[in-house]
N, C-alpha and C positions, 0 to 999 in steps of 0.2 A: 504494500500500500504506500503512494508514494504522498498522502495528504493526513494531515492530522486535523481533526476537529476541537475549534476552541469551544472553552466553554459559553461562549455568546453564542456559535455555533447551534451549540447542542438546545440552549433555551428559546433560540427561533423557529425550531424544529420541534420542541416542545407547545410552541403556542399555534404552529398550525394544527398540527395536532389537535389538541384543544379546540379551536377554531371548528373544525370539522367537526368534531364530537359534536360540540354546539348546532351547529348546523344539522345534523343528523335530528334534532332532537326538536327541530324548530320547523314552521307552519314553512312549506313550499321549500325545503331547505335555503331558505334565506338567512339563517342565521337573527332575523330581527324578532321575534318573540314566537316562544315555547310551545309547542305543539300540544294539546288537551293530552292531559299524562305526564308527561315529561317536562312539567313544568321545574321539579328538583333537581333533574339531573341539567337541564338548559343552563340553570344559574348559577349551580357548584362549577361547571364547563367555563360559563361568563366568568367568574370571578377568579377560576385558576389563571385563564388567559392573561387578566387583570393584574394579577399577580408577578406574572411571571412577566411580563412586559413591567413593571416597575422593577425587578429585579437589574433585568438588562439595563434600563436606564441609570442604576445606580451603579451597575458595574460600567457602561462606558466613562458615565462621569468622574468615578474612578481612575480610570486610563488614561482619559484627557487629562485631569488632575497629575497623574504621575506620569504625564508625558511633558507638560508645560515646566515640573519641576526639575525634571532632568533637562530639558532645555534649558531652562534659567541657571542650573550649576554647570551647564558645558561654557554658559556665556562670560556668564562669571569666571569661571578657572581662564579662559581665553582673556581675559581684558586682566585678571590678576599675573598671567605671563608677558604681560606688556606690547611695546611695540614691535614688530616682525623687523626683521635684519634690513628688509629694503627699504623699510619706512625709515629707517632711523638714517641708513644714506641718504634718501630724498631730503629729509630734514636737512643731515650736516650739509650735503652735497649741492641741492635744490636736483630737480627736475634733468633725466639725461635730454642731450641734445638733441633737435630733429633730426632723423637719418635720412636724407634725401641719397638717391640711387639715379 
């Protein structure tokens, strides 16, 4: 197997899931309200979906979270090594000459 499933992966794949159940259970299967019977199994379905879609959003926010932060300590350590070799000639040096050919 040459792919691995992340865990956001797996809970997208859990809320269709759910989704269908739902729908299974719902008038026309349109998913929009509970077919005479299965009105308890339509809402447990509704509210896992619910569920599990806040889950993912707390885990991307998460990720963005601890992606912005490793961004800010890469930039950081970059500006605490100062300025790069060329810079610091441009500074003493100024600017090299045109090179006309």
């Amino acid at each position: 197997m040459g792919w691995k499933l992340t865990r956001s992966d797996v809970i997208r794949k859990c809320i269709i899931v759910f989704d269908a159940l739902k729908r299974a259970c719902s008038k026309g299967n349109a998913g929009l309200e509970p077919m005479a019977g299965s009105e308890a199994s339509f809402w447990m379905d509704d509210e896992v979906s619910a569920q599990l879609r806040e889950i993912l959003r707390e885990m991307e926010t998460g990720e963005k979270k601890r992606e912005a932060e490793e961004h800010e300590r890469r930039v950081k350590d970059w500006n605490q090594r100062g300025l790069a070799d060329w810079q610091k000639d441009i500074m003493e040096h100024g600017t090299p000459e045109r090179l006309v050919l």
